[in-house]
C-alpha positions in Angstrom: 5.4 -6.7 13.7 6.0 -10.4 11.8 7.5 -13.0 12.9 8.2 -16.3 10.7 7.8 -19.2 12.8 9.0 -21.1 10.0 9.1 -21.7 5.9 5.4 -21.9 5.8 4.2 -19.7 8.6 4.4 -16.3 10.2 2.5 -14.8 13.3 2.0 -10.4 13.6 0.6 -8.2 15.5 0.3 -4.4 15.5 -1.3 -1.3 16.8 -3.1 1.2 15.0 -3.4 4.9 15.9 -5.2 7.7 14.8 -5.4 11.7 15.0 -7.4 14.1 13.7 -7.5 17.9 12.9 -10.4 20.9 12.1 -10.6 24.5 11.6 -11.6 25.7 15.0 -9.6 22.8 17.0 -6.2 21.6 15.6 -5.2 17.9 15.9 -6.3 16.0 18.4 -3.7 13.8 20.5 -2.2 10.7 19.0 -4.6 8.2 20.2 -4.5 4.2 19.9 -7.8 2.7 18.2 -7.5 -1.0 17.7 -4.8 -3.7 18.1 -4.8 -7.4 15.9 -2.8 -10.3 16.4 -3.2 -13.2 13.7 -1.1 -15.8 11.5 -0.6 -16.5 8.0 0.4 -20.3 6.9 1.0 -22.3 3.9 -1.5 -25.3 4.2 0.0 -26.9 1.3 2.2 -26.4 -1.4 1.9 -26.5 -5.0 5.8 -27.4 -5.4 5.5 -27.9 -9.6 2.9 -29.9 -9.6 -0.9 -29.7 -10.4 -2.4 -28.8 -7.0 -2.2 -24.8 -5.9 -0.9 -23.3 -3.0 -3.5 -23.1 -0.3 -2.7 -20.5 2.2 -4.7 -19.9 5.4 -4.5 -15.8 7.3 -6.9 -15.2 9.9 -6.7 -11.8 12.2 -8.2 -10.4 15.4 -8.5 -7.0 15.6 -10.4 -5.7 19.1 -10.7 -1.9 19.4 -9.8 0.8 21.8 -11.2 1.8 24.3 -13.7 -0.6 25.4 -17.2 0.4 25.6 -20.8 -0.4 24.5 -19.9 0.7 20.8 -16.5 -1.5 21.1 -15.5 -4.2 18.4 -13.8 -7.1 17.7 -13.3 -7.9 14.3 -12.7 -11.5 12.9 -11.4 -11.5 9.3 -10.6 -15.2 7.1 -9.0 -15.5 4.2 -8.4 -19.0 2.1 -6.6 -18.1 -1.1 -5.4 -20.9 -3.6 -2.3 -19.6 -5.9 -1.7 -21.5 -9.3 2.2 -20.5 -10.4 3.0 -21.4 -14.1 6.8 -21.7 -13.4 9.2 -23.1 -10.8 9.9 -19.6 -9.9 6.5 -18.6 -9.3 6.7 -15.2 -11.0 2.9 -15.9 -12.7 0.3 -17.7 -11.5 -3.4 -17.3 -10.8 -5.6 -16.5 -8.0 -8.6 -17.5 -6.2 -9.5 -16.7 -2.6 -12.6 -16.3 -0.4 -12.7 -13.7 2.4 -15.2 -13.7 5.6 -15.3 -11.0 7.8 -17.4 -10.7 11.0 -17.6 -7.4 13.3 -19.2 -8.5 17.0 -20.2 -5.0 19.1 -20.2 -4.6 22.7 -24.0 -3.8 22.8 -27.1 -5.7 22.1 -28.8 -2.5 20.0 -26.2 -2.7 17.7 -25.1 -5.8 14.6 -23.2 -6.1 12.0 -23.9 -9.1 9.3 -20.7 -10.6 7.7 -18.9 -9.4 4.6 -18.1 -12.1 2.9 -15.8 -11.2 -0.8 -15.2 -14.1 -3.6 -12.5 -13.0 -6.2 -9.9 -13.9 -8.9 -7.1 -12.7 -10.2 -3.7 -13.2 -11.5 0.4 -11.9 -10.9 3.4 -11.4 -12.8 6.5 -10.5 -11.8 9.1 -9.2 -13.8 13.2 -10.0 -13.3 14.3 -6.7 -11.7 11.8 -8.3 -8.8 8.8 -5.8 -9.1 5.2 -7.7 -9.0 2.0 -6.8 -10.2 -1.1 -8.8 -8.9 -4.4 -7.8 -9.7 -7.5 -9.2 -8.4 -11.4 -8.9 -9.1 -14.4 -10.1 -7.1 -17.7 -10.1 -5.0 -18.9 -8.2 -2.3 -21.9 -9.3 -0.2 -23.0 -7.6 2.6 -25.4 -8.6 4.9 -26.3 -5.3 6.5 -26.3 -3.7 10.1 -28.3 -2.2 12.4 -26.8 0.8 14.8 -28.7 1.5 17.5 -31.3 4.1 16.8 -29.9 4.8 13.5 -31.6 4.0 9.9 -30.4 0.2 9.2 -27.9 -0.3 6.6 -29.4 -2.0 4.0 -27.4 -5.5 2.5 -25.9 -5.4 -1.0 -24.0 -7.4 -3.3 -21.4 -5.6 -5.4 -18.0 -5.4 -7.0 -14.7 -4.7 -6.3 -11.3 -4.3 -7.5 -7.4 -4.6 -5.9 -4.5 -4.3 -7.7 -1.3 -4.3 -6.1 2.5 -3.1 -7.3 5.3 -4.7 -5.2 8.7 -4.2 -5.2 10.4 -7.5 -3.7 13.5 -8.8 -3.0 15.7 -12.0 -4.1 13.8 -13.7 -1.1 10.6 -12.2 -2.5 10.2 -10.3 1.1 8.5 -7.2 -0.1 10.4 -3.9 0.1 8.2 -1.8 -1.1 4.1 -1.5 -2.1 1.6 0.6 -3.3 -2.6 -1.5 -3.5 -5.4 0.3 -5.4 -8.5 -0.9 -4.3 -12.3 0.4 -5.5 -15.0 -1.0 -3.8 -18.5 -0.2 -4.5 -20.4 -0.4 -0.6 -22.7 0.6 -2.7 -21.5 3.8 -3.9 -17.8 3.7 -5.4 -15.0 3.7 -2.6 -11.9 4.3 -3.3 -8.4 3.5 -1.3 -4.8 3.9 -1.6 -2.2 2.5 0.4 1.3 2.6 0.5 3.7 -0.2 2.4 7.2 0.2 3.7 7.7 -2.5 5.8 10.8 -2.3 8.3 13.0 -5.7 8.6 15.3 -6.8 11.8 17.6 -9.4 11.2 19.6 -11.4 13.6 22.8 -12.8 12.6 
């Protein structure tokens, strides 16, 4: 759920839940894993001139139950958009991402994830947007208890995103592509349908 506080800022929160099924078992009960509050803001606009949007989203996501393998994830990300018209239907991107995991137990640590990338959007005048973006990966590793530690790497990754928006540009409808290599090629598909309540 998203609220906007105002023009330039919006707070969310949400719940994530997961079930699973085998051979021999079913599926398992609906179960809730994680919850995340966080905040996206405009910390400046570019409003026609020379210097780009700088926009500020940082999330909290703790997961559930608690225990000694229980996390709380921290994820930043500072992205600077460069629109070429008034309407800002293309533009470029920059943005840097850090993400840190912390675990309830002193055998186990992550190291942060941190992603560097660039990109670029256009959006066309029945309101669908395309933005693609390319980057960095760098990992810093982890060690999980007894297991064999996960070594660090440094490697690409891809997103590319088709929107379908509105006159508002509130997004109605999205589909993101995103390979990552971590270090063997990942891939992920994701499809958006957001609900909106308004209140005359």
């Amino acid at each position: 759920m998203t609220v906007d506080a105002s023009d330039r800022g919006s707070l969310y929160a949400g719940l994530s839940a997961s079930s699973t099924s085998t051979a021999s078992t079913g599926w398992s009960p609906l179960a809730i894993t994680n919850w995340n509050v966080g905040f996206q803001a405009d910390v400046y606009l570019q409003n026609g001139g020379s210097i780009p949007t700088i926009t500020w989203q940082s999330t909290i996501t703790e997961s559930v139950p608690n225990g000694p393998l229980a996390t709380t994830n921290f994820n930043n990300i500072l992205e600077f958009d460069y629109a070429f018209d008034k309407d800002e239907t293309r533009g470029l991107l920059a943005g840097l991402q850090d993400a840190r995991v912390e675990i309830g137990s002193p055998l186990a640590r992550i190291h942060p994830n941190i992603i560097g990338y660039v990109g670029g959007y256009y959006q066309w005048p029945d309101n669908w947007k395309f933005t693609g973006r390319v980057g960095v990966q760098s990992f810093g590793g982890a060690q999980l208890s007894n297991l064999a530690p996960i070594q660090p790497f440094t490697q690409p990754i891809v997103r590319l995103d088709l929107d379908r928006m509105d006159d508002n540009d509130d997004r109605l409808f999205g589909l993101t592509a995103q390979m990552m290599w971590i270090p063997k090629p990942s891939y992920q598909l994701t499809l958006r349908t957001p609900l909106y309540f308004v209140r005359n």
